[in-house]
N, C-alpha and C positions, 0 to 999 in steps of 0.2 A: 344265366343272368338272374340275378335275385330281386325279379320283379315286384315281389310279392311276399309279406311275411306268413302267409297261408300255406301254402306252396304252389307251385308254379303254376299261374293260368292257364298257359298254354296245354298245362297236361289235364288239369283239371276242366276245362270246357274250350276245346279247341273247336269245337264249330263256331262256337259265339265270338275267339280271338280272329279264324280266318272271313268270317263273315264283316267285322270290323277291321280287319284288314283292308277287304274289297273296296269297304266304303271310301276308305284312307286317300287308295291307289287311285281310284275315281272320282275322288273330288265330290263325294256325296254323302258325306254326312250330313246329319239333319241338324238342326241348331238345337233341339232339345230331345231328353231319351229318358225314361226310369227304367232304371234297372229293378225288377223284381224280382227277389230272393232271400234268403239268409246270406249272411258274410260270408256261411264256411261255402256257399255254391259260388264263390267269386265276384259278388258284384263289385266290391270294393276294390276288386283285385284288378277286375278287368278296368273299371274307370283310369286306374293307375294305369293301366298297361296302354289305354287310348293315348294318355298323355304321352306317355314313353313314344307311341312309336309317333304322335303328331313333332315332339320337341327335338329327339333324335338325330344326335347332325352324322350319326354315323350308322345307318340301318344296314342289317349282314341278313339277305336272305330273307327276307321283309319283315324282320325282327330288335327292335332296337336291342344296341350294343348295352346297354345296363355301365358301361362305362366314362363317357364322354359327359362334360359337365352337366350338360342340361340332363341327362340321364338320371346324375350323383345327386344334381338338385332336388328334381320330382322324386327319386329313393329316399329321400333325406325331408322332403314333405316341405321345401326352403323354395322352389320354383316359383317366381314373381308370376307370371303366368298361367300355374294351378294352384287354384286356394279352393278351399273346403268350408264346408260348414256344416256345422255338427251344435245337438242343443248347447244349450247355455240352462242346466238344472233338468228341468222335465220337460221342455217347451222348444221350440225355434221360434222366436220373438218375431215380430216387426222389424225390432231393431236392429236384430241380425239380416232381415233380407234389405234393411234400408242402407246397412254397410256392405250388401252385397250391388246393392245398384247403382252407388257410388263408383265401387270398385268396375262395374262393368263400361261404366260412361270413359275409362281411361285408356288409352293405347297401350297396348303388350309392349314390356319394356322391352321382352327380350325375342318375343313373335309377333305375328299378326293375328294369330288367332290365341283366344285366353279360354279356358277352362273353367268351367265351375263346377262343384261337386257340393251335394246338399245329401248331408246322409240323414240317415231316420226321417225323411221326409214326410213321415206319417205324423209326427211330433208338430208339425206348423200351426202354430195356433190358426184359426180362421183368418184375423188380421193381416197375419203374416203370409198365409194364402194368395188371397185375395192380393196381394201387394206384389205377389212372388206371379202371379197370373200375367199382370203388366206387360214384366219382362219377358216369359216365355212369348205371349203373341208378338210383341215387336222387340226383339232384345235389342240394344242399343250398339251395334259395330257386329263386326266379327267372333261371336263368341260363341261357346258350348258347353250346354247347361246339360250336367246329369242328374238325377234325382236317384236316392236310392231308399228303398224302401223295400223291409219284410212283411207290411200289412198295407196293398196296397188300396187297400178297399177303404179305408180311414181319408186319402186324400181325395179335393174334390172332381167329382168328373169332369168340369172344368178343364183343371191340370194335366187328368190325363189325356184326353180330347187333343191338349192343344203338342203332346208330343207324344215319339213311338214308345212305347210299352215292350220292355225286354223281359221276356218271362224265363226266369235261371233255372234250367234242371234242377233236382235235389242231388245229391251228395248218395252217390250209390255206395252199400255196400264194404263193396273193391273198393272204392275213393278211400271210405276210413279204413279199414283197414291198412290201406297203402302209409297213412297219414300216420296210423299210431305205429306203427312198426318203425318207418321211419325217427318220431321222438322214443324208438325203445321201451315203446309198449306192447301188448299182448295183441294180436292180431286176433287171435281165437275170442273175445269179447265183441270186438266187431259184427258179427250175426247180430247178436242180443243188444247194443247201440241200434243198428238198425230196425230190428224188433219194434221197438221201445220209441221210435220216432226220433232217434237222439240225435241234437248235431255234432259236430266236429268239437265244439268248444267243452257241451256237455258231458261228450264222449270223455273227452279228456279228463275233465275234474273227477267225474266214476273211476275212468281207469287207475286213477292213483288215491282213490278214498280206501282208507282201508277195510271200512266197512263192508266194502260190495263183496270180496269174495265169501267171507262169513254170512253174507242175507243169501246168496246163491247155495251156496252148502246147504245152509239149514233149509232150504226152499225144497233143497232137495231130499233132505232126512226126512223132512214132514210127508212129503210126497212117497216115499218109499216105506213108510210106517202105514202110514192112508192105504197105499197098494196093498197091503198084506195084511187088509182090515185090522190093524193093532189098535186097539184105542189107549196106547201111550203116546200116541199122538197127541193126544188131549195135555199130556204132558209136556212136549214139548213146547208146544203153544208158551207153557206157564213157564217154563225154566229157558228155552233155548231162542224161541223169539222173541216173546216179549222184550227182555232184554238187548236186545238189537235195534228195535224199533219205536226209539224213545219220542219220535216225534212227526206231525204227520205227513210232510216230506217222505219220511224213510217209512212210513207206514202205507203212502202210495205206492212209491220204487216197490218196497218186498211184493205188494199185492201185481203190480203190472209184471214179474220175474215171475209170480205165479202162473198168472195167468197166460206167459209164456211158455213155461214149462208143459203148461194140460194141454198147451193147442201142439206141444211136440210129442207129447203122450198119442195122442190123437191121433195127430199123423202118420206117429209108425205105427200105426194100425191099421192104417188105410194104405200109406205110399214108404213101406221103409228104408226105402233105396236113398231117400229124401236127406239132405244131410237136414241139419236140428239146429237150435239156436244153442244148443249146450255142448259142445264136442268134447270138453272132460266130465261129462257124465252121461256122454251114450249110454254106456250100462246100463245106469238105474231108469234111463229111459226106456230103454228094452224090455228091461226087467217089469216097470209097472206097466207098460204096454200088454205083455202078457197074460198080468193078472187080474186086469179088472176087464170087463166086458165095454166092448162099443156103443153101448148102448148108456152103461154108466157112464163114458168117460164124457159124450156127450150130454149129457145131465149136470156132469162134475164141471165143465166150462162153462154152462151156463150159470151155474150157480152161484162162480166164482166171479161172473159179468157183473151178475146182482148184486153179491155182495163186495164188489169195487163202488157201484154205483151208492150205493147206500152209504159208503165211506167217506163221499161229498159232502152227507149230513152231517149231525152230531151225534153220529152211532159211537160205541166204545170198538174201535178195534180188537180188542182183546174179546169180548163178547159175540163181533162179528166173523171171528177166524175160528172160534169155537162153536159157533151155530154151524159156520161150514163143515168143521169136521165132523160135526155128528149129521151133518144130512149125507155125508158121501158113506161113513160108514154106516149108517141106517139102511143105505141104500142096498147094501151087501148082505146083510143078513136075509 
């Protein structure tokens, strides 16, 4: 059933579908819920799937069919019954939750019970808060208000007080991996998405920048120059990244791939059985593991903390990568 343009909720947080299952079967859902998460951990996915299995005139195994009209409706975002709300520019207005409380004072054309879905709920202006408070403590008939928010700390405790708090796993992994493989992308990036904090969406747009595999390379040339105290390192700095790194976006990205790479250095030196965030360049990870001491490599992470941190200023990158390399190889002689 293609519940979901994510992919499947059910695979992707099946405690949280069989959990909202139970409530379904038992007649106990609550009149309001936020869901807390990013998108790629399903919150949007499962609000849809709540609708699915409440509208459902043909449930298989306590799973709506994805087939039957009200099914095609809610997939099709067309159900009189589930409506959304989503900003209007930066904000969710007044205005919008004053078309929402309209809408809730109405009978379900085609159920008895109506849905609401309010995404970016962090986005409510105060006004619209406070107006949107109203309805949660007394909502007007039969209905079911979801909230969905990535920052849920932004709404007021109010809001959350007055309904249950769905806190969404993050996106293991396996989850992306599974994800890019499926749109025929490289599964072996997946480590270093995860690494890196990445979500599913972010994942995505790296895995097809052409840029990423050239900052990984060079990430690692510089790295493997460093390893065998060459100070044409210094050189590359000037010829091979700079030019990659025209802007300060892709001047964070190169330094966090860095700074993944030293904490893989690192590691096989401590646990090398440990797979790494680079699996087409174990070698050079092996290889600089070998040759610089534990004691540097830990000095060399630190360094590279610092100067991440210092890159939030108005340092020159180009000045900042070459202060580094001359403390790692200073460090060596």
């Amino acid at each position: 059933m293609p519940a979901d343009t994510q992919w499947a909720v059910t695979r992707l947080q099946p405690t949280l579908v069989q959990h909202f299952n139970t409530l379904i079967k038992d007649d106990k859902l609550a009149h309001a819920y936020l869901f807390s998460g990013t998108q790629e951990s399903g919150t949007t996915a499962l609000a849809q799937w709540v609708a699915l299995r409440l509208f459902c005139s043909n449930i298989q195994n306590d799973q709506p069919c994805g087939q039957c009209p009200h099914c095609r409706q809610v997939l099709s975002g067309n159900h009189p019954d589930f409506l959304k709300i989503v900003p209007t520019g930066a904000t969710i207005k007044v205005d919008d939750i004053r078309y929402l409380r309209q809408e809730m004072t109405r009978t379900g054309l085609e159920q008895s019970r109506r849905i609401f879905e309010i995404d970016q709920a962090d986005l409510l202006t105060p006004g619209a808060a406070n107006s949107l408070l109203k309805f949660i403590e007394e909502p007007p008939g039969p209905v079911l208000i979801i909230l969905v928010s990535e920052q849920k700390q932004r709404l007021l405790p109010t809001i959350l007080s007055r309904g249950q708090v769905i806190d969404f796993p993050p996106v293991s992994a396996a989850q992306v991996a599974d994800k890019l493989t499926e749109e025929g992308l490289s599964p072996e990036l997946a480590p270093l998405f995860s690494a890196l904090g990445t979500s599913v969406t972010t994942a995505r747009e790296l895995a097809t920048d052409k840029n990423l595999t050239p900052l990984i390379e060079t990430a690692w040339q510089w790295l493997t120059a460093v390893g065998r105290g060459d100070w044409q390192a210094f050189i590359l700095v000037q010829t091979r990244i700079m030019p990659l790194v025209k802007d300060r976006p892709t001047q964070n990205l190169f330094l966090d791939i860095l700074i993944t790479a030293l904490q893989d250095i690192l590691m096989a030196q401590y646990a090398p059985a440990l797979p790494g965030h680079f699996p087409q360049q174990r070698t050079q990870c092996t290889a600089v593991a070998q040759a610089l001491p534990p004691a540097v490599m830990t000095a060399v992470v630190s360094d590279a903390l610092a100067a991440q941190r210092r890159l939030q200023g108005n340092v020159g990158f180009q000045g900042l990568l070459e202060r580094l390399t001359a403390q790692i190889l200073s460090s060596l002689t």
